[in-house]
C-alpha positions in Angstrom: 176.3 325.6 203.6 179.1 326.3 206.4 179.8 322.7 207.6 181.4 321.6 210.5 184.5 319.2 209.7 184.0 317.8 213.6 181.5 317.6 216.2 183.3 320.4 217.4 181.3 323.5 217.4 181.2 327.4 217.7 178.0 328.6 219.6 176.7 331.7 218.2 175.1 334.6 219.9 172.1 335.3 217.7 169.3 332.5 216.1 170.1 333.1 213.1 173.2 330.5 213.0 175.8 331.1 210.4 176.3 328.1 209.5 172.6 327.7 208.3 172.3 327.0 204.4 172.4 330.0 202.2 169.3 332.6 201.7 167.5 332.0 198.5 167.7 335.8 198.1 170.7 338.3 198.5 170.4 339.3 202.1 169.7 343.4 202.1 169.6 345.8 204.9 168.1 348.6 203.3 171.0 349.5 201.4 171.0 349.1 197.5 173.1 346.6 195.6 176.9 347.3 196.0 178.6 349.2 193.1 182.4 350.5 192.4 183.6 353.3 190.7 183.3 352.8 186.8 186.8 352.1 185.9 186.8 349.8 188.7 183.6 347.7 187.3 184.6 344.5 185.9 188.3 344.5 186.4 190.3 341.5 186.2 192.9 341.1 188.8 195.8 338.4 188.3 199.1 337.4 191.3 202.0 338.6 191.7 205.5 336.5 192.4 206.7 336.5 195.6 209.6 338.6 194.1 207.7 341.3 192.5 206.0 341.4 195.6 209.1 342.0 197.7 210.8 344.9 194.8 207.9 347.0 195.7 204.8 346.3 193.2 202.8 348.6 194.8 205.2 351.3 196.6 202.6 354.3 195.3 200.0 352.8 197.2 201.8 351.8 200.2 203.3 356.0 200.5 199.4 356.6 200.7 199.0 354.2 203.1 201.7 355.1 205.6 200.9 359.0 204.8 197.6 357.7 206.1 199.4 356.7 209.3 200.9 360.2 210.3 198.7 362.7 208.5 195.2 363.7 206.8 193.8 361.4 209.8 192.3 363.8 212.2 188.8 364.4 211.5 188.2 367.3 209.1 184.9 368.8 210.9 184.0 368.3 215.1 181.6 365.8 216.1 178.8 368.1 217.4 178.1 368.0 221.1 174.9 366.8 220.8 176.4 363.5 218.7 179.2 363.2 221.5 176.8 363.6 224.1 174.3 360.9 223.1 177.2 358.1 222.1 178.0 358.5 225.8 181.7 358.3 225.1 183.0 362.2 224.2 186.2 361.2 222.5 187.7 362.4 219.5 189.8 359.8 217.1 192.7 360.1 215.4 191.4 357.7 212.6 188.0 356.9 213.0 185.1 359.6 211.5 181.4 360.0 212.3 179.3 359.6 209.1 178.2 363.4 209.4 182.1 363.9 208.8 182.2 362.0 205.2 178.8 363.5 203.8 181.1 364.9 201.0 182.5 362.1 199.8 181.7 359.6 196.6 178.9 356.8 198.6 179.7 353.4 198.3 177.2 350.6 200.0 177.1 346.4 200.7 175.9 344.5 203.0 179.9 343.4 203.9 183.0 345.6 203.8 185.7 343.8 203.7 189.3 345.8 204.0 192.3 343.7 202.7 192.8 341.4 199.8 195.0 338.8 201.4 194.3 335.6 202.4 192.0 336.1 204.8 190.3 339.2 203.3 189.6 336.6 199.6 187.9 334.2 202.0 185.9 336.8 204.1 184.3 338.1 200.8 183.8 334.6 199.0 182.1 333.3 202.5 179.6 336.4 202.4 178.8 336.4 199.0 177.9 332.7 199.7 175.7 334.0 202.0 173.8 336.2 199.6 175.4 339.2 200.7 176.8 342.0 198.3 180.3 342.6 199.1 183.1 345.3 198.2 186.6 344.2 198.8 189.2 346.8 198.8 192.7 346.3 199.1 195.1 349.2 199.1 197.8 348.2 196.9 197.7 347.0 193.3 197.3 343.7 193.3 195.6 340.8 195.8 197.6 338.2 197.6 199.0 339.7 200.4 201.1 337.9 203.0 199.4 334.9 201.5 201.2 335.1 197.9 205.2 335.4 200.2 203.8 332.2 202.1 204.7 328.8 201.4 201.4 327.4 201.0 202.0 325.2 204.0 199.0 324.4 206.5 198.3 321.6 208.7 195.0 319.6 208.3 193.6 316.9 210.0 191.6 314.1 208.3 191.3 315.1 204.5 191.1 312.8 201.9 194.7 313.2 201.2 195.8 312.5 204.7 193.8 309.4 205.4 195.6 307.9 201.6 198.5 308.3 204.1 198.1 307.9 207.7 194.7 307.0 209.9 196.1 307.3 212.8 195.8 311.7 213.3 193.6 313.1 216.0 192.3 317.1 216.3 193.8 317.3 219.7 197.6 315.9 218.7 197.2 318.4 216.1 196.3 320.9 218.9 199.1 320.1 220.8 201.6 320.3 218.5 200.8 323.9 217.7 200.3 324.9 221.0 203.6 323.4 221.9 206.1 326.2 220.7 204.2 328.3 222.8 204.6 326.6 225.8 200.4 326.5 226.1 200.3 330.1 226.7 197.8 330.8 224.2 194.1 330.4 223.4 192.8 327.2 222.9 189.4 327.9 221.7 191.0 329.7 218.9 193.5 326.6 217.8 190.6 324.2 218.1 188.3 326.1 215.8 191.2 325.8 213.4 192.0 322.7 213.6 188.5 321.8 213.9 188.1 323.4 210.6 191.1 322.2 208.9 189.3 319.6 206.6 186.4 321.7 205.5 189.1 324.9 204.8 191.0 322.4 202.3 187.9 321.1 200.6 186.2 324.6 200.8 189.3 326.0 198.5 189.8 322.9 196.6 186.0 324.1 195.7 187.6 327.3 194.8 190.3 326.5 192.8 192.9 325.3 194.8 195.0 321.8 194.7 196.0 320.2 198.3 199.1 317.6 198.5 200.4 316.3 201.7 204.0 316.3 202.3 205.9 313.3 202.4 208.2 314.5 205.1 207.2 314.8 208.4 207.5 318.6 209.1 209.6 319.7 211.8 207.2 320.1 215.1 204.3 318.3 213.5 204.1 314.5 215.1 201.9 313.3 211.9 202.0 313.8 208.4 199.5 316.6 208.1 201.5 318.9 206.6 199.2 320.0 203.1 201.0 322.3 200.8 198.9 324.0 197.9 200.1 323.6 193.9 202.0 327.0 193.0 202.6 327.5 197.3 201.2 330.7 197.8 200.9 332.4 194.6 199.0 329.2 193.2 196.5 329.6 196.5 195.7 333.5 196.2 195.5 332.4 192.1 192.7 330.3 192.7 191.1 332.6 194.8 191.3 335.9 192.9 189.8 333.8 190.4 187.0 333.0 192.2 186.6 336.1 193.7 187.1 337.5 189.7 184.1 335.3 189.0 181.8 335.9 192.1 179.3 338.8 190.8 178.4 339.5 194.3 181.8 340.9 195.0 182.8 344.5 194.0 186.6 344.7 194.1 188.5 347.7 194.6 192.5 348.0 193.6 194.8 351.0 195.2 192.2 351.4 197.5 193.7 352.9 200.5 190.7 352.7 203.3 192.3 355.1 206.3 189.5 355.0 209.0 186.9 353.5 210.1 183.2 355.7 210.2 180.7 355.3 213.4 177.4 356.3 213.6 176.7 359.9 214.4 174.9 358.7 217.9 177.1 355.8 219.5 180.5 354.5 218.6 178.9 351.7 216.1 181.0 351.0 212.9 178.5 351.8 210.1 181.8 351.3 207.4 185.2 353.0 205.9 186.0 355.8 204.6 189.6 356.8 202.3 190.7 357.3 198.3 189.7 354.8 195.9 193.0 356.2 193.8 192.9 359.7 194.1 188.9 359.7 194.8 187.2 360.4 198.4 185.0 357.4 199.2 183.1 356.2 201.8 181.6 352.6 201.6 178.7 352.2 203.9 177.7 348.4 205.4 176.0 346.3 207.5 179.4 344.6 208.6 183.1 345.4 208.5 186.0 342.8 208.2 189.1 344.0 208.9 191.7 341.6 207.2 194.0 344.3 206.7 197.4 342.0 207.7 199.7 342.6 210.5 202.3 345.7 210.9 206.0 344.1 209.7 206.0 347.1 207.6 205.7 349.6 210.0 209.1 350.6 211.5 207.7 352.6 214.5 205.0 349.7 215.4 208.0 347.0 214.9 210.3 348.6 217.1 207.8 349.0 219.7 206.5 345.5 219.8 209.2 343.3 218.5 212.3 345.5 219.1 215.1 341.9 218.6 213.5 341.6 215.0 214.2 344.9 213.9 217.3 344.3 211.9 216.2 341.5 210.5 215.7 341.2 206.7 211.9 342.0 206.1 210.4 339.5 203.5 206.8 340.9 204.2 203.9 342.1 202.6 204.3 345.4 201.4 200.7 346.4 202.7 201.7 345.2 206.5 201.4 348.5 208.0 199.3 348.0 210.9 197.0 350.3 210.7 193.5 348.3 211.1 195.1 347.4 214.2 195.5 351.0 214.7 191.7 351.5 214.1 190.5 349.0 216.2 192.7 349.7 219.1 191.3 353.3 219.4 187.6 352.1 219.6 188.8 350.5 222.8 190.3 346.9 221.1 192.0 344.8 223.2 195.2 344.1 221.3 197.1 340.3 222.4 200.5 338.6 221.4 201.4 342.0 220.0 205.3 340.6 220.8 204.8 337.4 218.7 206.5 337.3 214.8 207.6 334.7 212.7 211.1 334.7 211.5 213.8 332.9 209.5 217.2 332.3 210.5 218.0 331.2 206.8 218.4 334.4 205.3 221.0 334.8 202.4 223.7 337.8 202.6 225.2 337.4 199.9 222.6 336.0 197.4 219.3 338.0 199.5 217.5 334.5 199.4 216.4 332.2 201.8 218.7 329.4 202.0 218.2 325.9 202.4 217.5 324.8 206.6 218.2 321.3 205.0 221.8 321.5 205.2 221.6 322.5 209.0 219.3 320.1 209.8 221.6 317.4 208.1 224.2 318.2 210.3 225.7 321.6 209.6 226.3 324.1 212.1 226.0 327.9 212.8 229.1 329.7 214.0 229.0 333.6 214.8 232.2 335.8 213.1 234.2 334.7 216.1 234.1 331.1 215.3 231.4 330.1 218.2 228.6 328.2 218.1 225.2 329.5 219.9 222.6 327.6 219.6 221.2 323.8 218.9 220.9 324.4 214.7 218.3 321.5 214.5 214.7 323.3 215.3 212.3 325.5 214.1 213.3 328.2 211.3 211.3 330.7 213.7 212.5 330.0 216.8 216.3 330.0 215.5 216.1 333.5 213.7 216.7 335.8 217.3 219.5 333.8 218.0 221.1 334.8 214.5 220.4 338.5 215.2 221.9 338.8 218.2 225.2 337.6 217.1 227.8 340.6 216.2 226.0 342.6 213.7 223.3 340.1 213.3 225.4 337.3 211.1 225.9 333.9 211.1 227.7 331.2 209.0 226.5 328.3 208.3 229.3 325.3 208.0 229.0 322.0 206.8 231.0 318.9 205.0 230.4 316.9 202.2 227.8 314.9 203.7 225.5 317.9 203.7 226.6 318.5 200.6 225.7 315.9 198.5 222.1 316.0 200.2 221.5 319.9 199.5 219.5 320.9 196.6 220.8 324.3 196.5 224.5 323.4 196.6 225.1 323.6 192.5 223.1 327.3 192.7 224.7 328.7 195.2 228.2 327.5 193.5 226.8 329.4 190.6 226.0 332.5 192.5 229.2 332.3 194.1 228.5 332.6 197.7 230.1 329.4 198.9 233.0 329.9 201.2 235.7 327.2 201.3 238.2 325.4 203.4 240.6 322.2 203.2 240.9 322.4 206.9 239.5 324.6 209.9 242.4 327.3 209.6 241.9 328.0 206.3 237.7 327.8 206.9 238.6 330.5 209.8 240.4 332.7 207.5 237.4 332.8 204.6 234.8 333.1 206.7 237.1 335.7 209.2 237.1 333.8 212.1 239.6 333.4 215.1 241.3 329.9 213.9 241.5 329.2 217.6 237.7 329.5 218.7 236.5 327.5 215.3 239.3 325.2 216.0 237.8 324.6 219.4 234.0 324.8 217.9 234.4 321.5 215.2 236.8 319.7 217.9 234.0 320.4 220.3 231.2 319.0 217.7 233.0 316.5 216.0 233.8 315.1 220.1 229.5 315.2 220.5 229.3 313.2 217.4 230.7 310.9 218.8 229.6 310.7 222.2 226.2 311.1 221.1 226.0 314.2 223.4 225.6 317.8 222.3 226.5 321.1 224.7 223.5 322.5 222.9 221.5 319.3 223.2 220.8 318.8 219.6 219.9 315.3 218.9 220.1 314.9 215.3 224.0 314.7 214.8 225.6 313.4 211.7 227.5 310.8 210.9 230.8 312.9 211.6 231.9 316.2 210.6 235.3 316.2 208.5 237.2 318.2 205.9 236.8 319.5 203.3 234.6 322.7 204.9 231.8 325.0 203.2 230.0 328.3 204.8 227.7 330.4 203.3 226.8 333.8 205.4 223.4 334.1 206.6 221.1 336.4 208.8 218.0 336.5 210.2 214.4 337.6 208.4 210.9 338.5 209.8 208.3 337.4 207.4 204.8 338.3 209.5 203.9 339.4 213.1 201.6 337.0 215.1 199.7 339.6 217.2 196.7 342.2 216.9 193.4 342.5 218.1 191.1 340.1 219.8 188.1 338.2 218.4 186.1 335.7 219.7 185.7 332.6 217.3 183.3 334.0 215.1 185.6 337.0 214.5 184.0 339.5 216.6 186.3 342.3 218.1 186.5 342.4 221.3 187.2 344.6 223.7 189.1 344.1 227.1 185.7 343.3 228.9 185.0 340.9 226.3 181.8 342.8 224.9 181.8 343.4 220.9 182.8 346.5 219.2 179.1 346.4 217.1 179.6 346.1 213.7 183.4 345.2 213.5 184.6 341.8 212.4 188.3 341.0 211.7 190.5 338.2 210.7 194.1 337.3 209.8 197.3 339.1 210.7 195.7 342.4 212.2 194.5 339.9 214.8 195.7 337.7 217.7 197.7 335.0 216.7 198.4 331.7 218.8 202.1 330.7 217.8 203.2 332.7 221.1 202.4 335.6 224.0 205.6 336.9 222.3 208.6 336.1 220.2 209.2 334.1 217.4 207.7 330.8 218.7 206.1 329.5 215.4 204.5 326.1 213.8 204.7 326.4 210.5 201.4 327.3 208.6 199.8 328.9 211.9 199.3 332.2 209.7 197.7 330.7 206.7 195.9 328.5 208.6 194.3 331.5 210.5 193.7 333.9 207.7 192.1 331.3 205.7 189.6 329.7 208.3 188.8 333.1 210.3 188.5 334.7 207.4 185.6 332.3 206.0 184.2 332.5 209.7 183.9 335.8 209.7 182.9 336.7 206.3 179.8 334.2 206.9 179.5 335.8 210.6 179.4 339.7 209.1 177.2 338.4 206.0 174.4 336.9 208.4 174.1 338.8 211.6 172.4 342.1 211.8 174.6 344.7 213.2 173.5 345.3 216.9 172.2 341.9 217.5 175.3 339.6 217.9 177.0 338.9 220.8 180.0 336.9 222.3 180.2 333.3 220.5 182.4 331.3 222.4 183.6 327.3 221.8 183.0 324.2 224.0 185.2 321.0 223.2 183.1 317.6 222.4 184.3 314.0 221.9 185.7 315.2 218.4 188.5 316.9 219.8 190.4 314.4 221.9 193.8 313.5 221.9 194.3 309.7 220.1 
């Protein structure tokens, strides 16, 4: 069963309702029961840390991948003119391949494809197989997790067991609001309703699977409840629960160092039929019913970076290694209409000297953020996004972050980063200035300048959370800006259909995740933390059910309506 958390509800474009009970029987389409190459049969995937993640677990996949990108893409043999004729469209692709064109490779067939083993692409195939669908899941490096193992875990969720044994007093549309906030309510509602509609059942779906839900006991920064859930193990405990499942699913055929590089149409009409790539060194194609693309966004692709988010590309990239872009790629040559391709999420907390993410606490207890001159630029108390551009467009991207003993004795990573010896030291400003190389004039002037809005109560940047004062001795610790995920890709409507500019479905095509649009902005690094998870792991279970119980051809358009449920208390 698919239920609704609210009376909120997605209106489908077919009878057959995907949130109907299960079939009794695996749901076939003429096709027989999916299968993987032998050595691939019964394998047993385990996570990754966050850190073997980032030092390049699966480099030899990901030089594949990106070959992928710039060569072996063009179609090896021309669609006839007869097929181009009768698709009524003529065009050749630079990924995509007719299924005439793959007739020599190794056949592979499921009711549901689903390309990407991150969070969203673990939910996609779970939901289908709960559906009675056969599933393969391929995922081009070697190991799941994704984007979803770097995360922190973090998703807002709005009246779970766990948050009622804490407030009562949450609604779906404050929730709404607060995430649409950042943005400035630039960007689609229907799809932050669905989520937040969502939220309860995607906690107690993966608490079926595994996972274990706590809510924080701080109110997060931006959030205007306590809704914030984080999972056991943050990320890596999530995607642990969920390979498991997935591990244990018999419906699910997964594929490792599986590098999928193009979508295949139908010989007669541009209709995705499936994929086609190297399961390790072998040519496959794997034939279905429905596609998911969950294939992440493109943080790892230089040339797609620079041309989208061109202020994050110095930044430090803590990203998945399989972020490349390319289902976006595929999608966007079928006619895709791609949306808040400017929109990332950074971190202004980035590490120089120890390459870690440092601790926002001690700025949001009352430390500040000087450039190398010794200025001040920005109001230090607000969101780790929105604050990372500001950091990169200081002189050569660097930032210091200064604070007293107060902050001190509140920081939890004060005795570490003693230890790693990245603490910078001074008994007064001059000799603060001269570690950190600073003019001793301008920092002079900055801490006059704060300590004089401490106590007036009134900041030049208007930051409202001020300290109780800001005296000697001084601390710094150089930091720099990171991107950890881009917020943009292609459209879908809220059952994870993509769409084209006109609004009308490519047939066959599904996607969820980072490869599609995000709503923390239009562009920029506007962010609420947990907007990505959130959105992997509830669009992927849409459309994993969607692609596992609508015949290809007959779907169309499902759009949301707002109901009682959804109001603002």
């Amino acid at each position: 069963v698919f239920p609704l958390s609210v009376a909120g509800r997605v209106a489908l474009g077919r009878p057959k309702s995907f949130f109907s009970p299960p079939q009794a029987a695996p749901i076939v389409f003429g096709r027989r029961q999916a299968w993987g190459l032998p050595e691939q049969r019964g394998r047993t995937m385990s996570n990754v840390t966050r850190r073997d993640v980032l030092k390049g677990f699966a480099f030899g996949s990901l030089a594949m991948a990106a070959g992928g990108l710039t060569t072996g893409c063009a179609p090896t043999a021309p669609v006839s003119d007869e097929a181009l004729a009768a698709s009524g469209e003529g065009r050749a692709y630079r990924f995509a391949k007719r299924v005439s064109e793959v007739a020599d490779r190794a056949e592979l067939e499921a009711d549901v494809l689903v390309i990407g083993g991150g969070g969203a692409g673990l939910c996609a195939a779970l939901s289908a197989a709960e559906q009675g669908a056969t599933v393969i899941l391929c995922e081009k490096t070697s190991a799941f997790g994704g984007a979803t193992t770097l995360s922190s875990g973090k998703i807002p969720a709005v009246g779970t067991v766990q948050q009622l044994e804490k407030e009562d007093g949450d609604s779906i549309g404050a929730c709404v609001m607060d995430i649409m906030r950042p943005s400035n309510y630039s960007v689609r509602p229907d799809l932050v309703y669905t989520v937040v509609e969502q939220s309860r059942d995607i906690v107690e779906w993966t608490e079926g699977h595994g996972a274990v839900w706590t809510v924080d006991d701080a109110l997060y920064y931006g959030q205007t409840a306590y809704r914030m859930h984080t999972t056991d193990g943050a990320g890596t405990g999530l995607t642990d629960a969920l390979i498991a499942s997935v591990n244990g699913t018999e419906a699910i055929e997964t594929l490792l160092s599986c590098e999928m590089q193009g979508l295949v149409l139908d010989d007669e009409a541009d209709v995705v039929v499936g994929a086609y790539g190297k399961n390790g060194s072998e040519p496959i194609v794997v034939f279905a019913e429905n596609t998911v693309l969950a294939t992440s966004g493109f943080a790892n692709n230089p040339d797609m970076l620079e041309q989208y988010c061109p202020e994050a590309v110095p930044a430090v990239k803590v990203v998945a290694p399989g972020a490349t872009g390319e289902g976006i790629l595929w999608a966007e040559e079928l006619g895709a209409s791609l949306q808040n391709m400017g929109a990332y999420q950074g971190h202004a907390f980035h590490g120089v000297d120890n390459d870690k993410t440092l601790e926002q606490g001690v700025a949001n207890n009352g430390g500040i953020i000087v450039n190398q001159d010794g200025n001040r630029f920005m109001n230090e108390y607000g969101g780790y996004s929105e604050m990372s551009p500001h950091v990169l467009a200081q002189p050569d991207g660097i930032g210091y972050l200064c604070f007293t003993d107060l902050q001190r004795e509140q920081s939890k990573k004060f005795a570490e980063w003693e230890e790693e010896g990245i603490v910078l030291r001074g008994n007064d400003v001059s000799q603060l200035a001269a570690a950190i190389g600073a003019d001793p004039a301008k920092l002079e002037r900055t801490v006059s300048d704060y300590q004089k809005a401490i106590g007036t109560g009134m900041d030049k940047f208007n930051r409202s959370h001020l300290p109780a004062s800001f005296e000697p001795p001084f601390y710094a610790v150089k930091l720099t800006g990171e991107i950890r995920h881009t917020q943009g890709g292609m459209a879908t409507d809220v059952a994870g259909h993509v769409l084209r500019a006109d609004k009308s479905l490519i047939e066959g095509l599904y996607a969820a995740g980072g490869c599609t649009e995000g709503f923390s902005s239009r562009g920029g690094a506007a962010y609420m933390s947990g907007n990505g998870l959130i959105q992997a792991l509830v669009f992927g279970k849409i459309a994993g059910t969607a692609a596992a119980t609508e015949t290809r051809g007959e779907a169309s358009l499902s759009t949301w309506e707002k109901s009682a449920a959804d109001a603002y208390l």
